[in-house]
N, CA and C atoms as an extended XYZ file, in Angstrom:
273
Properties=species:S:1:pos:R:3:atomname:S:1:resname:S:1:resid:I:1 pbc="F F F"
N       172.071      311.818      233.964 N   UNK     1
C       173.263      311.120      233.567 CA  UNK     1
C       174.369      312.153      233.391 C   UNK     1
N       175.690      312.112      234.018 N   UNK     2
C       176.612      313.054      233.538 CA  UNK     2
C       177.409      312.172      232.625 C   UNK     2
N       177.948      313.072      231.962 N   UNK     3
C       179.409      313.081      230.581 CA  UNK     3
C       180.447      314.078      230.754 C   UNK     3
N       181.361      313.523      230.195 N   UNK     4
C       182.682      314.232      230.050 CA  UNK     4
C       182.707      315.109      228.834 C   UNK     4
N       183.145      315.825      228.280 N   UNK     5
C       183.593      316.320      227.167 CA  UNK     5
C       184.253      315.175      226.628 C   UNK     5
N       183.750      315.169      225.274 N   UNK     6
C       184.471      313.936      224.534 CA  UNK     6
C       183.787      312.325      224.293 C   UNK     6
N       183.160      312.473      225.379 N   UNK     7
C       182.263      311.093      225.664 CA  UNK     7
C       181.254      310.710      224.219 C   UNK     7
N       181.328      309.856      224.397 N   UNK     8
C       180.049      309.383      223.380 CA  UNK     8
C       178.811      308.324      224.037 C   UNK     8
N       177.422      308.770      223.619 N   UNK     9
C       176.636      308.306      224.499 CA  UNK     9
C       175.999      307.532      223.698 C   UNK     9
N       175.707      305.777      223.363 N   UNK    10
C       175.024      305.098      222.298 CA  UNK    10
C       173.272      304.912      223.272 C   UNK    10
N       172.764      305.031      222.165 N   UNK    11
C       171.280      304.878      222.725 CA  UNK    11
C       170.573      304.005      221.610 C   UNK    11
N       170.150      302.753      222.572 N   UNK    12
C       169.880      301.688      221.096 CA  UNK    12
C       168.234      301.135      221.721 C   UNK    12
N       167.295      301.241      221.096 N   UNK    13
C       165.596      301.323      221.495 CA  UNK    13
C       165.259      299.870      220.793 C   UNK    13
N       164.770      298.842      221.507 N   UNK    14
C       164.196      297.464      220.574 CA  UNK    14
C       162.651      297.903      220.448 C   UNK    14
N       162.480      297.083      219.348 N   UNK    15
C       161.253      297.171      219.378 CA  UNK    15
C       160.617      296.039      219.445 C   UNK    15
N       159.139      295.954      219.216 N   UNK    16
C       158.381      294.145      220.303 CA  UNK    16
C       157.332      294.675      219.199 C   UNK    16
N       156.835      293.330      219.132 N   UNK    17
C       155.712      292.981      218.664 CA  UNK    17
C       154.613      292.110      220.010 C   UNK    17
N       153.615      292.205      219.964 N   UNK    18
C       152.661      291.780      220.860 CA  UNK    18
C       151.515      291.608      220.913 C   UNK    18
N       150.259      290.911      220.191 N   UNK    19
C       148.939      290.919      220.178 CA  UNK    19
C       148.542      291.401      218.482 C   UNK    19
N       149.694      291.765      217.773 N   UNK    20
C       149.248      292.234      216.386 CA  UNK    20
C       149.549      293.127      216.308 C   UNK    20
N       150.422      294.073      217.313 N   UNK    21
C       150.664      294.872      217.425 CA  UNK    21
C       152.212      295.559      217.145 C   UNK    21
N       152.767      296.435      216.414 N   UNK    22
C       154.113      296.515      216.330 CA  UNK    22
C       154.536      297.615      216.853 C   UNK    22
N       155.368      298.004      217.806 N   UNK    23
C       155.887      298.963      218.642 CA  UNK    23
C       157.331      299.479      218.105 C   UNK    23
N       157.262      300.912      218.025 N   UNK    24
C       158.430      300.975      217.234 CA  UNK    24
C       159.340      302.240      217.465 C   UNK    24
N       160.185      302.894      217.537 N   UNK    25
C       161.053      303.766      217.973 CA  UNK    25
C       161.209      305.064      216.786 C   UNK    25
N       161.125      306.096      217.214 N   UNK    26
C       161.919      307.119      216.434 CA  UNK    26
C       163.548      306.971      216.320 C   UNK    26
N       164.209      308.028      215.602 N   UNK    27
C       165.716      307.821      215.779 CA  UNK    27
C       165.592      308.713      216.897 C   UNK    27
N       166.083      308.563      217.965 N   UNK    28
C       166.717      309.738      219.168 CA  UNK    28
C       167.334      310.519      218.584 C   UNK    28
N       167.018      311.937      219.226 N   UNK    29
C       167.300      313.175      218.366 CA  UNK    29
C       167.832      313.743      219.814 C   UNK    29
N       168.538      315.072      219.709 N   UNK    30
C       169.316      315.705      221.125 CA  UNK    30
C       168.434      316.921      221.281 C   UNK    30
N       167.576      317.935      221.908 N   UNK    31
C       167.275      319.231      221.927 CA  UNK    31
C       168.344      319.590      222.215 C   UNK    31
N       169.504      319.731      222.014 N   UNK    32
C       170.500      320.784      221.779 CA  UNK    32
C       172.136      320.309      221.462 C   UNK    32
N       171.936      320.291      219.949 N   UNK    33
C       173.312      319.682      219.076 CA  UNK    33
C       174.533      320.742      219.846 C   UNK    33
N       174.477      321.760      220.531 N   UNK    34
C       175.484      322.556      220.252 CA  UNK    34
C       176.270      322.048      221.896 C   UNK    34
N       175.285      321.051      222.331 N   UNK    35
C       176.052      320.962      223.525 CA  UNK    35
C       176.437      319.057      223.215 C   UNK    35
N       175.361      318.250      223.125 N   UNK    36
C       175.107      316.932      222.891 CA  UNK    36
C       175.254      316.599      221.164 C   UNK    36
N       175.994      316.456      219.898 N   UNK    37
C       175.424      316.125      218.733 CA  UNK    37
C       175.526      314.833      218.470 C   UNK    37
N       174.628      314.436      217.616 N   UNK    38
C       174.452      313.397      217.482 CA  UNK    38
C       175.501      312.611      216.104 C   UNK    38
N       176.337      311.753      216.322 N   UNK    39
C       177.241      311.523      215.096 CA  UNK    39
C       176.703      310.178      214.424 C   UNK    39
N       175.528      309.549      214.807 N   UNK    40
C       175.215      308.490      214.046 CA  UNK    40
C       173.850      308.099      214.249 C   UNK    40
N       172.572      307.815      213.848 N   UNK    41
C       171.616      307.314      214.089 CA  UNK    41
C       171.096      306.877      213.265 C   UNK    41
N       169.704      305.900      213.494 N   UNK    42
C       168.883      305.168      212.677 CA  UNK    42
C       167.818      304.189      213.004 C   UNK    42
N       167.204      303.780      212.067 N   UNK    43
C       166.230      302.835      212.775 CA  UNK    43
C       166.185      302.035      211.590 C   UNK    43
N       165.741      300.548      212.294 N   UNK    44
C       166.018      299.193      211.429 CA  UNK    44
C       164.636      298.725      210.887 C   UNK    44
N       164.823      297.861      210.028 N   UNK    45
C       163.113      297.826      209.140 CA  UNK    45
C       162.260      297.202      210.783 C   UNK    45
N       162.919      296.618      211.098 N   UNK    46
C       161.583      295.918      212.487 CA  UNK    46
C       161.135      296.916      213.381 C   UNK    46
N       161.818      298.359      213.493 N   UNK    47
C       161.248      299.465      214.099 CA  UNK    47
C       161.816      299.626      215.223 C   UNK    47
N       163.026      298.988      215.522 N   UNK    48
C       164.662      299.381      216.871 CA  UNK    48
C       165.444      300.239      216.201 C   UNK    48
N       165.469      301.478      216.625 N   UNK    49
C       166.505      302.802      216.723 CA  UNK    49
C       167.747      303.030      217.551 C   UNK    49
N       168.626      303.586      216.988 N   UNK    50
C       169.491      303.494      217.626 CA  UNK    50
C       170.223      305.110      217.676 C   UNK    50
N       171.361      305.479      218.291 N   UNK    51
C       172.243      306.805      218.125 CA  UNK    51
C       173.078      306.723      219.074 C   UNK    51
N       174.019      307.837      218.293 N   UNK    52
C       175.040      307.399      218.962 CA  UNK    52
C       175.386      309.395      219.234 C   UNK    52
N       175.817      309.677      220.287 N   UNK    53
C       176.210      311.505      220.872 CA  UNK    53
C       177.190      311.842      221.429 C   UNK    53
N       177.827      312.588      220.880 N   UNK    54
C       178.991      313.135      221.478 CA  UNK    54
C       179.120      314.603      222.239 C   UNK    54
N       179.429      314.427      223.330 N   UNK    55
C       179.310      315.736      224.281 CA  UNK    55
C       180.230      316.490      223.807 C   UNK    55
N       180.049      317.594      223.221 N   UNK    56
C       181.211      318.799      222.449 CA  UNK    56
C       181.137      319.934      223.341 C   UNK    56
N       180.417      320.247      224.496 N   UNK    57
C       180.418      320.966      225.030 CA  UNK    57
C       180.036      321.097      226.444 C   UNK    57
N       180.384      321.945      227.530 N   UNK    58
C       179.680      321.430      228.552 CA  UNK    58
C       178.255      322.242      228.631 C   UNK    58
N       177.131      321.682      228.996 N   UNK    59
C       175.547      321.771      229.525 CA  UNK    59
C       175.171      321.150      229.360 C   UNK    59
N       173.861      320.944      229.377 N   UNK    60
C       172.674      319.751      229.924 CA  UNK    60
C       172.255      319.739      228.325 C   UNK    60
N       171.651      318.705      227.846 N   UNK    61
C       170.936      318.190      226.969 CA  UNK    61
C       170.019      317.349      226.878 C   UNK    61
N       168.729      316.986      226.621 N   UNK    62
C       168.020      315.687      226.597 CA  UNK    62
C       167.966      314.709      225.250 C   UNK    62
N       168.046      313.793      225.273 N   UNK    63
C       167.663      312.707      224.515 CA  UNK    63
C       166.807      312.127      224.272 C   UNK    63
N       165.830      312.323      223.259 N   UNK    64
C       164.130      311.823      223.477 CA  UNK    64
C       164.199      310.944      222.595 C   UNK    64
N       163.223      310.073      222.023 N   UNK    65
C       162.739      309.356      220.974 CA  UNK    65
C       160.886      309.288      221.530 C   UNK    65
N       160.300      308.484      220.099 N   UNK    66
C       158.866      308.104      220.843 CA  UNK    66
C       158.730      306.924      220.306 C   UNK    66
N       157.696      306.057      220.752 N   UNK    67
C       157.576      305.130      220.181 CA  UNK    67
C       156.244      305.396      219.797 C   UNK    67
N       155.942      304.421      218.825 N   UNK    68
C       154.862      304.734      217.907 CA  UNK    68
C       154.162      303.231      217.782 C   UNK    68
N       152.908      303.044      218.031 N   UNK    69
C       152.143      301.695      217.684 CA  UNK    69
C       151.808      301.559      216.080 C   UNK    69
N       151.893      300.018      215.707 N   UNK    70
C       151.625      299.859      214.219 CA  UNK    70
C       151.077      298.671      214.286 C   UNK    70
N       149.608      298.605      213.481 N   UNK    71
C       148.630      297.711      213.943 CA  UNK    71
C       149.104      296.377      212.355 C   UNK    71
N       148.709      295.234      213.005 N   UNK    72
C       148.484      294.282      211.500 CA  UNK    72
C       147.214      294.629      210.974 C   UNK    72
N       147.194      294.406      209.933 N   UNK    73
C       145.546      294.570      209.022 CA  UNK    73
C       144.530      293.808      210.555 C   UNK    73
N       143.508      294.934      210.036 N   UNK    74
C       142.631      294.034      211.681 CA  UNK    74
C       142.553      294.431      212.475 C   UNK    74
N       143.638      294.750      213.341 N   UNK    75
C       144.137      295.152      214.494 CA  UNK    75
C       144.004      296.582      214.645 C   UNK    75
N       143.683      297.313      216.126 N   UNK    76
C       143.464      298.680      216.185 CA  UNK    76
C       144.842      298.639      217.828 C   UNK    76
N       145.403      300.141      217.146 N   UNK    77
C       146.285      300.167      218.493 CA  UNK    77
C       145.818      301.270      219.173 C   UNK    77
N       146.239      301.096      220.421 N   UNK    78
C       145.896      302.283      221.431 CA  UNK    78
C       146.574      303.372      220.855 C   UNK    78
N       145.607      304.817      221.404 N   UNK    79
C       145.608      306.027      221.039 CA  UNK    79
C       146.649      307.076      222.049 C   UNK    79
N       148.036      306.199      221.919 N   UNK    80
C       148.992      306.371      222.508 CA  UNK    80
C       150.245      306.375      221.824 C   UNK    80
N       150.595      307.302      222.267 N   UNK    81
C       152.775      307.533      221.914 CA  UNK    81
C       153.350      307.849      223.299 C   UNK    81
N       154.267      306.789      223.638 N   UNK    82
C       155.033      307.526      224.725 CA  UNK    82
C       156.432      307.699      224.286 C   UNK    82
N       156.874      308.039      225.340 N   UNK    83
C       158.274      308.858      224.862 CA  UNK    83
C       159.108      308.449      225.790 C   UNK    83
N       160.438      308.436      225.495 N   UNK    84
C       161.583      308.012      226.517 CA  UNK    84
C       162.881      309.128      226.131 C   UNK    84
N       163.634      309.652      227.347 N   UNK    85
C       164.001      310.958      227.161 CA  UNK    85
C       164.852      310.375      228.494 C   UNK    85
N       166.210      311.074      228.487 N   UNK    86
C       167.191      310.877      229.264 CA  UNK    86
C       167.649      312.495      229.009 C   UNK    86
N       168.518      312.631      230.256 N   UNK    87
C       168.874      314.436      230.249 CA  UNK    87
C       170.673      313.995      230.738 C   UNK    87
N       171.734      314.480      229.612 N   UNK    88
C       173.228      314.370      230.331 CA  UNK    88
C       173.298      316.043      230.547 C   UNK    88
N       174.005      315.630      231.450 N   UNK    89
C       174.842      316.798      231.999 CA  UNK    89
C       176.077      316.909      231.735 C   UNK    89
N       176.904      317.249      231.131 N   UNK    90
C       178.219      317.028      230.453 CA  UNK    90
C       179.079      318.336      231.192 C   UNK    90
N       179.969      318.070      231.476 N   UNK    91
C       181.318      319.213      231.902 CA  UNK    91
C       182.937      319.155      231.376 C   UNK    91
């Protein structure tokens, strides 16, 4: 994904329920504030994250979060986290 200097990039993650199962988001975090920082994030009691980044500089940055399984009483979740990660390129 490219950006401008100045840009702001919102990144908003839902989360699902499915089988007993609750699927749920980290806040998206930047590996590198000094190019990408992040001026707002969070996550809501149902487990959808959101953020919001502003390109302050030009280079590449990624945007990760993970999601995380959360079982009801009972219920067993798979022995899995995946992750979702976008890379801007800003100039």
């Amino acid at each position: 994904m490219s950006a401008s200097l100045g840009d702001d990039i919102e990144v908003r993650l839902a989360a699902y329920r499915e089988d007993g199962l609750n699927y749920t988001w980290s806040t998206p975090q930047s590996n590198d504030a000094t190019v990408l920082r992040r001026t707002s994030g969070g996550e809501t009691p149902n487990g959808s994250a959101s953020a919001v980044f502003r390109q302050v500089h030009a280079g590449t940055a990624t945007i990760s979060a993970q999601r995380h399984c959360r079982p009801d009483p009972g219920r067993a979740c798979p022995l899995v986290v995946s992750s979702w990660r976008v890379r801007v390129t800003g100039s």
